[in-house]
N, C-alpha and C positions, 0 to 999 in steps of 0.2 A: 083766891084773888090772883090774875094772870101777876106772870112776872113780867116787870117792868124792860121797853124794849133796850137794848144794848145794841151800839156803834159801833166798828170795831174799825178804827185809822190807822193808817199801816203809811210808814215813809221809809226810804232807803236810809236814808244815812239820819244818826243824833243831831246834828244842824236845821234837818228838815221837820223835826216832829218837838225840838225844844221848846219855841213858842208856842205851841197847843197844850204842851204836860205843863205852862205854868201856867195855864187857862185855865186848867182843872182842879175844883173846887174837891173836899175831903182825900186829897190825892192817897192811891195804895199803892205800892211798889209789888211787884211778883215776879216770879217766872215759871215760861213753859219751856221744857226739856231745855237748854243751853239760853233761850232767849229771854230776856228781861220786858216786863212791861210795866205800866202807868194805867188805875182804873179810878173811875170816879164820876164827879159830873161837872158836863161841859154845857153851858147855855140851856141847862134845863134837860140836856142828856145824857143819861148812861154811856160811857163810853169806856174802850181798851185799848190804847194805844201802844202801841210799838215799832220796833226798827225790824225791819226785815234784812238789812245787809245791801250791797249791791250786785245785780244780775240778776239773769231770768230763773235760774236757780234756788239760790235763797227766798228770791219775792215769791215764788212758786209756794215754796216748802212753810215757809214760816202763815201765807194765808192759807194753806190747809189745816195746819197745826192749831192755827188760832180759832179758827170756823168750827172745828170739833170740838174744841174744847169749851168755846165760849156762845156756838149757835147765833150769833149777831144778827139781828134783822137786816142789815145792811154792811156796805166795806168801802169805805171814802179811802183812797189812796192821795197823800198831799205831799208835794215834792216840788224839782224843778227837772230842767229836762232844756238842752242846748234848744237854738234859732233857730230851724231847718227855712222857716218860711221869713221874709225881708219885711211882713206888714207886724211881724211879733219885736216888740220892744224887749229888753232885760226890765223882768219885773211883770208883765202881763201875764196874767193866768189862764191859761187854757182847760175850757169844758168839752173833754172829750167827747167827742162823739162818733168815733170808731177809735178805737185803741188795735195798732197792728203791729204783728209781728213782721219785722221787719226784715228777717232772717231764716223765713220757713218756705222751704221749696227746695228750687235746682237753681244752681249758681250757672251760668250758660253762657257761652261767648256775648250773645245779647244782652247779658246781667239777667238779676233775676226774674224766674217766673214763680211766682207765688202759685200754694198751693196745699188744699189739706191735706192732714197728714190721720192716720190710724189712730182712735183712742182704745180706752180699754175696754172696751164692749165689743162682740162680736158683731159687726156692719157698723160702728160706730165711728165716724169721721170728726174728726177737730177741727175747727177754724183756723183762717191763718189772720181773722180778725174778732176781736170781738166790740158790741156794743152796750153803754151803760143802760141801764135799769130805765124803765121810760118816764117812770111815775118821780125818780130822781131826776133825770135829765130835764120834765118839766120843772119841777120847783128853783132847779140850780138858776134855769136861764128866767123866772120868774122874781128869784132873788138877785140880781142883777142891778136891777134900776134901785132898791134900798141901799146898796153898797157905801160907801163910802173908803174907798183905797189910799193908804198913805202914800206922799209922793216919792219916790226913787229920783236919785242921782247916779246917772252913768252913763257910761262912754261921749262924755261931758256936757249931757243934757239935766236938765231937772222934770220934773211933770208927774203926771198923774197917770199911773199905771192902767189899762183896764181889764176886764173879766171879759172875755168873750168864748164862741166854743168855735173847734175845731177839731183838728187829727193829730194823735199820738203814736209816735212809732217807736217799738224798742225793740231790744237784742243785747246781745252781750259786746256789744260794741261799744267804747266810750268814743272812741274819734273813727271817721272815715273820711274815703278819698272824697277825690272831687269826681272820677268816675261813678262812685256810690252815690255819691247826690244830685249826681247827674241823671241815674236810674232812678233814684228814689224820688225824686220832685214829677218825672215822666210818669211814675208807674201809681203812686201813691200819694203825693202831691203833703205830705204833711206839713204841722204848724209846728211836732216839736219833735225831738228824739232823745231819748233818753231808756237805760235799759229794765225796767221792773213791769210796767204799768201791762204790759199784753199778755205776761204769765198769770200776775195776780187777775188781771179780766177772766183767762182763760178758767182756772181753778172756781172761781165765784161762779161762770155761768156754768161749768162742770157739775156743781156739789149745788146748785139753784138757790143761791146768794144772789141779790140786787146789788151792785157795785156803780160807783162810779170815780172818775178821775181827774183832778185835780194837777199840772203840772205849767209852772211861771218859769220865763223864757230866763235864761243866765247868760252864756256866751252863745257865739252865733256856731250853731255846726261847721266843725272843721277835721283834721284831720289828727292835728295836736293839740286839745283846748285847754291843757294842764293850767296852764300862767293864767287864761282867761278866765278861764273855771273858778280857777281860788281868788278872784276880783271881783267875780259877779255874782258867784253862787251862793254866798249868802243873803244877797238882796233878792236873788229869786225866792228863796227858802223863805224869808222872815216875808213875800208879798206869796204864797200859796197859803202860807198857814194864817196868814192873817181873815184870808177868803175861807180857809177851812173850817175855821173859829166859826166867824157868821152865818156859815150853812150850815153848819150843826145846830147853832141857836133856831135855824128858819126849820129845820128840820122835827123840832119839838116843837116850833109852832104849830108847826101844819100836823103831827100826830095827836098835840090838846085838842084839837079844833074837830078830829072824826068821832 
């Protein structure tokens, strides 16, 4: 009898992945090498939850780590991730669909020029973006209209969050200039920025994992968003995971149903 398929949600920080591990029904605790994780079942799915840390670094390290150990059919990354773009609300969640490095290339008096870079194979080139799984990317924006979003209060509005997709950019930056967003809105045009989602992309299409990303806006990108950060970003965190929960349930739908 095949073995049943496994999840595997990966969030930067324990604030972003709390509301999913209390979603999870026979909960296990473990860990791989120094990381801690959460296994059981969520809406009908296998899944493995954990924190990967923040930066392109750790997100890198810990979805290799997890992918070997655990073979996951798929990799939902749920999180939040600053404002870059003025149509994203605190609170709306973003379906990737290009997750970029935001920081790969040559930094040039014109800012930068994006550009791949060497992998580990001989003529093997890396992206300096990569894109979600397709067969993901339809169901997400499929599941969309079932949704129903808790509403958010912030920066003294009230209302109803929504799911839509766009572009994710990360790096090991938490704040940048206004020259940076000056470049980054001309060249790249993204809806959110935050730093995990473009390594963990990169690793999954590397090692031929279906991934996709999940990240709701908190403060608006700036250059010092520490004060704003700790006011919003847990209403980003608690409206990703809430969308993350419901994809996963729609996700065992659509595997009972082949």
């Amino acid at each position: 009898m095949p073995k049943p398929a496994t999840t595997l949600i990966l969030s930067a920080m324990p604030s972003e992945i709390r509301l999913i591990q209390a979603q999870i029904s026979g909960p296990k605790s473990g860990r791989m090498a120094c990381f801690p994780y959460v296994t059981g079942m969520l809406r009908g799915r296998r899944v493995v939850t954990a924190v990967t840390g923040v930066g392109v670094t750790n997100g890198a390290m810990v979805t290799a780590l997890f992918i070997q150990a655990f073979q996951p059919a798929e990799v939902l990354v749920s999180g939040t991730g600053s404002r870059f773009n003025p149509r994203i609300l605190t609170g709306d969640t973003v379906i990737s669909t290009k997750t970029i490095h935001h920081a790969a290339g040559s930094l040039t008096d014109q800012g930068m020029v994006y550009r791949k870079v060497r992998g580990p194979l001989a003529g093997q080139m890396t992206h300096w973006y990569y894109r979600p799984a397709p067969r993901l990317l339809k169901l997400a924006r499929a599941a969309i209209a079932g949704y129903t979003a808790e509403p958010v209060t912030a920066n003294g509005k009230t209302y109803i969050p929504r799911v839509l997709t766009g572009v994710v950019s990360a790096s090991d930056l938490f704040g940048v200039s206004d020259a940076k967003i000056a470049d980054m809105r001309k060249k790249l045009n993204p809806d959110i920025m935050e730093m995990e989602s473009a390594a963990i992309a990169q690793v999954c299409t590397q090692l031929g994992v279906p991934h996709i990303v999940f990240r709701a806006g908190s403060n608006r990108t700036q250059s010092n968003p520490g004060n704003d950060y700790r006011l919003l970003g847990q209403k980003a965190a608690a409206a990703a995971a809430r969308w993350t929960v419901y994809f996963t349930g729609c996700l065992a739908g659509a595997e009972a149903t082949q």
